[in-house]
C-alpha positions in Angstrom: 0.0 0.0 0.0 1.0 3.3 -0.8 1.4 5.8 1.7 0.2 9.4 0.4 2.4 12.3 2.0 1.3 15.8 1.6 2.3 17.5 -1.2 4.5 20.3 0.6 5.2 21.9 -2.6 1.4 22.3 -3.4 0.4 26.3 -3.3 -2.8 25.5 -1.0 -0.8 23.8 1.2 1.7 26.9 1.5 -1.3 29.3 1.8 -2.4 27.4 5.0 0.6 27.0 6.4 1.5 30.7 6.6 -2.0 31.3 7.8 -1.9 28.8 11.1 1.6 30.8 11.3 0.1 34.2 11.5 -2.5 33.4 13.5 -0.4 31.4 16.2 1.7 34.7 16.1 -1.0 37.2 16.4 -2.1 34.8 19.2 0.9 35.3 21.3 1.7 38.6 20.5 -2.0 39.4 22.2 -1.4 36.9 25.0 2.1 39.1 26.0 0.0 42.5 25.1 -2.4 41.4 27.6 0.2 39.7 29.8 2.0 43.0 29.6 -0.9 45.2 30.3 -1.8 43.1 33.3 2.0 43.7 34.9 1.5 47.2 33.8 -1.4 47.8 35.9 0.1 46.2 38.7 3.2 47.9 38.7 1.7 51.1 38.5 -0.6 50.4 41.7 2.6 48.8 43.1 4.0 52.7 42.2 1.1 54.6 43.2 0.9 52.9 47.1 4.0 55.3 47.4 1.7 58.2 47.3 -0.7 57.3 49.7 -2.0 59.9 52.5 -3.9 59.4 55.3 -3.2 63.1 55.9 -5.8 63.7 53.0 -9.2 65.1 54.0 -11.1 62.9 51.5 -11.8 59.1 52.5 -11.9 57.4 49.2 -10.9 54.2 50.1 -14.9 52.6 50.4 -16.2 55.2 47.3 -17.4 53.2 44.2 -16.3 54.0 41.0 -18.1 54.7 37.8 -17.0 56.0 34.7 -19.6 59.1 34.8 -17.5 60.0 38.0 -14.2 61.2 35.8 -15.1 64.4 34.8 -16.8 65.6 38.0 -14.1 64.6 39.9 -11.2 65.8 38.0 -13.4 69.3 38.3 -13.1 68.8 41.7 -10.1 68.1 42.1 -8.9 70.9 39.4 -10.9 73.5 42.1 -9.3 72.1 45.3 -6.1 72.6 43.6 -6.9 76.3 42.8 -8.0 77.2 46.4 -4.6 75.3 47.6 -6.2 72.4 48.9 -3.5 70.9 47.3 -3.7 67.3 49.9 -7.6 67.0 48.9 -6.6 67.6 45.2 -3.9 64.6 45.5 -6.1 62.4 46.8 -8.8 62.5 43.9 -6.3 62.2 41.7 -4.9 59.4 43.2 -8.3 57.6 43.4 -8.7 58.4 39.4 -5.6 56.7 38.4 -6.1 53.5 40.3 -9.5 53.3 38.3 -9.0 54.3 35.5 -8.7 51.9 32.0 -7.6 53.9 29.1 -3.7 54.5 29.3 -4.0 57.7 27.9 -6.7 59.1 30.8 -3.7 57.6 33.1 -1.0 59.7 31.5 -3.4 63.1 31.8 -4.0 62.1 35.5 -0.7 61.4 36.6 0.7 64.9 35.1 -1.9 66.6 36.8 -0.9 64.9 39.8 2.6 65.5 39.6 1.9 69.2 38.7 -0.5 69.4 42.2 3.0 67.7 44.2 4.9 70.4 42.4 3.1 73.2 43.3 2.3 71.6 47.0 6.2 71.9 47.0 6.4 68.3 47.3 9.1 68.4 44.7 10.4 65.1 45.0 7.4 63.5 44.5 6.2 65.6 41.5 9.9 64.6 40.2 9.3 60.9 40.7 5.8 61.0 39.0 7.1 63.1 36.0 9.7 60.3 35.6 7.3 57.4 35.7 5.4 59.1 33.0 8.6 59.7 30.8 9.4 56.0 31.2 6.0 55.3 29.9 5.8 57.7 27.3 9.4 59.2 26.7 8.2 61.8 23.7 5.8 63.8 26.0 7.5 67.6 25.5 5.3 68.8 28.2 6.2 66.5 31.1 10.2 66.8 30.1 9.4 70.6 30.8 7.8 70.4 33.4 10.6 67.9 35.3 13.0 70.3 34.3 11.2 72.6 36.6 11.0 70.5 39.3 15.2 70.4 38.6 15.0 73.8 38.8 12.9 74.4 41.7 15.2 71.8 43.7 18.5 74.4 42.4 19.7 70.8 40.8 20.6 73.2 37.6 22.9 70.2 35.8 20.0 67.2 36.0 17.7 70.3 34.6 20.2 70.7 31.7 19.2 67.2 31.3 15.9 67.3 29.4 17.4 69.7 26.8 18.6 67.3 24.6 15.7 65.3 24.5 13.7 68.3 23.8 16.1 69.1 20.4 15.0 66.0 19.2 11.4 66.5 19.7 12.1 69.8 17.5 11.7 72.3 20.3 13.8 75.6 20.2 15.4 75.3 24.0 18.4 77.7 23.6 17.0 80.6 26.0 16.0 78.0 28.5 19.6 76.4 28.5 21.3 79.7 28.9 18.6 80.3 31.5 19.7 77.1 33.2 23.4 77.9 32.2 23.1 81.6 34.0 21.0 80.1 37.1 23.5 77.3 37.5 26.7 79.6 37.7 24.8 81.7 40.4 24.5 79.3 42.5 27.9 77.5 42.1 29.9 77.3 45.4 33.3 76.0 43.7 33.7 79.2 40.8 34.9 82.5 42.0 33.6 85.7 42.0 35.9 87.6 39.4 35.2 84.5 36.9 31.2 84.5 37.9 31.3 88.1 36.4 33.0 86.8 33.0 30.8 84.3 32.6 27.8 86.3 33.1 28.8 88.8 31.2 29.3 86.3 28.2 25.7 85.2 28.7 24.0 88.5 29.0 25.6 88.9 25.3 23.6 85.9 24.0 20.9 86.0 25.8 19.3 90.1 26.6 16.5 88.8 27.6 18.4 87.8 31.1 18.8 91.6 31.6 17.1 91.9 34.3 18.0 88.8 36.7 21.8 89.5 35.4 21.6 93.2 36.4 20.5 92.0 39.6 23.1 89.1 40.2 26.1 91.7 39.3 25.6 94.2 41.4 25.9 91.8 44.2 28.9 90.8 42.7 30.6 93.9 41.3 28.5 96.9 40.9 31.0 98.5 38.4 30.2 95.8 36.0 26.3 96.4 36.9 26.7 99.9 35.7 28.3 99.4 33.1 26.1 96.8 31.6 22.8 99.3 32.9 20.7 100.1 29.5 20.0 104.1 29.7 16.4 102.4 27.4 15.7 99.7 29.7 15.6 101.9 32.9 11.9 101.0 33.7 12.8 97.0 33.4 14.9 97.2 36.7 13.3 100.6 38.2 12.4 98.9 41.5 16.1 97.6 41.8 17.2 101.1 41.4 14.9 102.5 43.4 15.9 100.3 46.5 20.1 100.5 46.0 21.3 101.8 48.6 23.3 105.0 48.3 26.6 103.3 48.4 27.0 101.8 45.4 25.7 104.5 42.9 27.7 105.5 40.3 27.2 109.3 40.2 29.0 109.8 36.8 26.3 107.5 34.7 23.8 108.9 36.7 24.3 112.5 35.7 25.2 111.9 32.3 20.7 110.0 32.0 18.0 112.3 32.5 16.1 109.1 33.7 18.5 107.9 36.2 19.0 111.8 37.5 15.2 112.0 38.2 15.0 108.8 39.9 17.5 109.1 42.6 16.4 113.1 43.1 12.8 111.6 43.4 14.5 108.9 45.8 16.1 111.9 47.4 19.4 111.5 46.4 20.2 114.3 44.8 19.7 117.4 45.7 19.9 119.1 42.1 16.2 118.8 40.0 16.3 118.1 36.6 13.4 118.5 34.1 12.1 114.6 33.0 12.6 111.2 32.6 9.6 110.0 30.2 8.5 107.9 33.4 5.4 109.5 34.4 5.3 108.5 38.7 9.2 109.6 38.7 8.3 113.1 37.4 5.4 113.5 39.6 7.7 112.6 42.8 10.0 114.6 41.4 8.2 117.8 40.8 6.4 116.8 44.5 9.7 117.1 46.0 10.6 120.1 44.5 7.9 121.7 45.7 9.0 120.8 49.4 6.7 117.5 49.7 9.6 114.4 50.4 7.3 111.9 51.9 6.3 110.2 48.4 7.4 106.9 47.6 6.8 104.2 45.1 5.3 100.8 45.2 6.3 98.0 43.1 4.1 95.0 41.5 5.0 92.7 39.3 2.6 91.5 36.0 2.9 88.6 33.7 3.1 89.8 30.0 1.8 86.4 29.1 -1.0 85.5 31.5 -1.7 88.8 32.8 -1.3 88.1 36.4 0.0 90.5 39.0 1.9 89.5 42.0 3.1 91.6 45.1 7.2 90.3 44.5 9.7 89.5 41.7 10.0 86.6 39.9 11.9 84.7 37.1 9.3 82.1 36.4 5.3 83.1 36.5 4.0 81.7 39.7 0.6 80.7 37.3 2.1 80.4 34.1 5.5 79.1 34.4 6.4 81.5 31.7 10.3 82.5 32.0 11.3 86.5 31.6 7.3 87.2 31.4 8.1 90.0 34.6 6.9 93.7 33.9 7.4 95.9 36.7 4.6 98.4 37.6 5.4 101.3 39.7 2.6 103.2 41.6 3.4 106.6 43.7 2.4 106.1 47.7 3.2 107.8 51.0 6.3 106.7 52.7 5.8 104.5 55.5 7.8 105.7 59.0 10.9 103.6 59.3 10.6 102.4 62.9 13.7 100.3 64.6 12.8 97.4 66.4 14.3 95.7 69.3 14.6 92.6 70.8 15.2 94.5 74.0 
């Protein structure tokens, strides 16, 4: 008897062999996506036990969850967050992640989670959270930077420097922010010396003039010479509240004279004794002409506005408190009655 074999070279045969193939592949490549989603899910709860409070004002721990709940609660949370409830904020958050499905809805949640930490001024936490999400999804421009914040915030200037490569390739322009980071870095350096800080800033104020006013700032508690020299007779009313509260000691008197501006300020600061007629700043001339007419109790008051988001705040600052903007400071100046300087004693 003849045995009949398969006819291996037959086409049909081929056809069905390379489709029990594919589908034994696409089996197993779903049986390690779900495998994979599985230790995915537990890893994160694993990662997310970390974060646990029982200093949170919300119990959440017997609240059932349905999907209809997402929104609402994020809203919540979102509000909490604005009325710095930051620990009642966390915990919703918290509670969202653990229930939530889609990956994506994870990512959103545990940015806004770390951006509550960061704000809370749990900074190492927000760090640890931002890192997590790069290590899930490494491409996300926003999270890389909003860790190099966190870097900042923590004065680690070199592991901020960090994300700016990553950044290049995700096509972003990051040279002001690197020479930001450079110029913040070399402030607070305890190992370079004062004569070389000076260089080196100076450099940067060359590439970068939108440092103007932080560098004007950092040199004249290094050198004050250099911080004269570098003073912009057009950018006067970028630094006016700086000028306004040097003390008399380190004026220069020559550069002074030679700007209209600068001789109206420090006779309005009282000074100078020697009136001159303006200085295109409009609460400068009114002290001015006040104190020329024998009234010296005026002063001015300082606030500080966000070019980009519009919102005022009572100090300085490099980075919006809101908006996170860098350089967005404009100074406001508004004339008020000096206040009595009283000397107070611990005796």
């Amino acid at each position: 008897m003849e045995h009949i074999l398969p006819a291996y070279d037959d086409p049909l045969f081929s056809i069905l062999l390379i489709i029990v193939i594919a589908l034994i592949i696409a089996l197993v490549t779903y049986g390690w996506g779900l495998y994979r989603q599985q230790k995915e899910e537990g890893n994160l709860l694993k990662f997310l036990e970390k974060f646990d409070s029982s200093e949170c004002g919300l119990d959440t721990t017997e609240m059932p969850f349905e999907p209809n709940m997402l929104k609402p609660l994020t809203l919540l949370a979102k509000a909490f967050e604005n009325t710095g409830e930051y620990h009642k904020a966390i915990n919703i958050y918290l509670y969202l992640i653990k229930h939530m499905d889609q990956e994506q809805g994870e990512i959103e949640l545990m940015e806004r989670l770390g951006n509550t930490y960061f704000h809370a001024g749990f900074l190492e936490r927000s760090r640890t959270i931002y890192l997590e999400i790069l290590r899930r999804r490494p491409r996300n421009i926003q999270v890389l930077y909003e860790l190099g914040m966190v870097y900042e915030a923590m004065h680690r200037y070199d592991k901020a420097k960090e994300i700016i490569e990553p950044l290049k390739v995700l096509g972003e322009d990051t040279q002001s922010l690197e020479r930001f980071f450079d110029f913040h870095g070399l402030i607070a350096s305890k190992t370079v010396e004062a004569e070389e800080k000076v260089a080196k800033i100076k450099e940067i104020f060359k590439k970068q003039p939108s440092l103007y006013r932080q560098i004007v700032s950092a040199l004249l508690q290094l050198d004050t010479k250099s911080a004269w020299e570098i003073i912009d007779p057009t950018r006067i009313k970028e630094i006016i509240d700086i000028l306004w509260f040097l003390p008399n000691s380190q004026l220069d008197l020559d550069i002074i004279a030679s700007n209209d501006t600068l001789h109206t300020l420090y006779y309005a600061k009282g000074y100078l004794q020697k009136p001159l007629a303006k200085s295109d700043i409009f609460s400068l001339d009114m002290l001015a002409v006040a104190r020329k007419g024998g009234f010296e109790e005026g002063d001015l008051l300082f606030s500080y506005l966000c070019k980009k988001c519009k919102q005022s705040f009572p100090v300085s600052f490099t980075r919006c408190p809101n908006c996170m903007a860098l350089n967005s400071v404009q100074v406001e100046e508004k004339i008020a009655k000096s206040s009595p300087k009283t000397d107070y004693s611990l005796l």
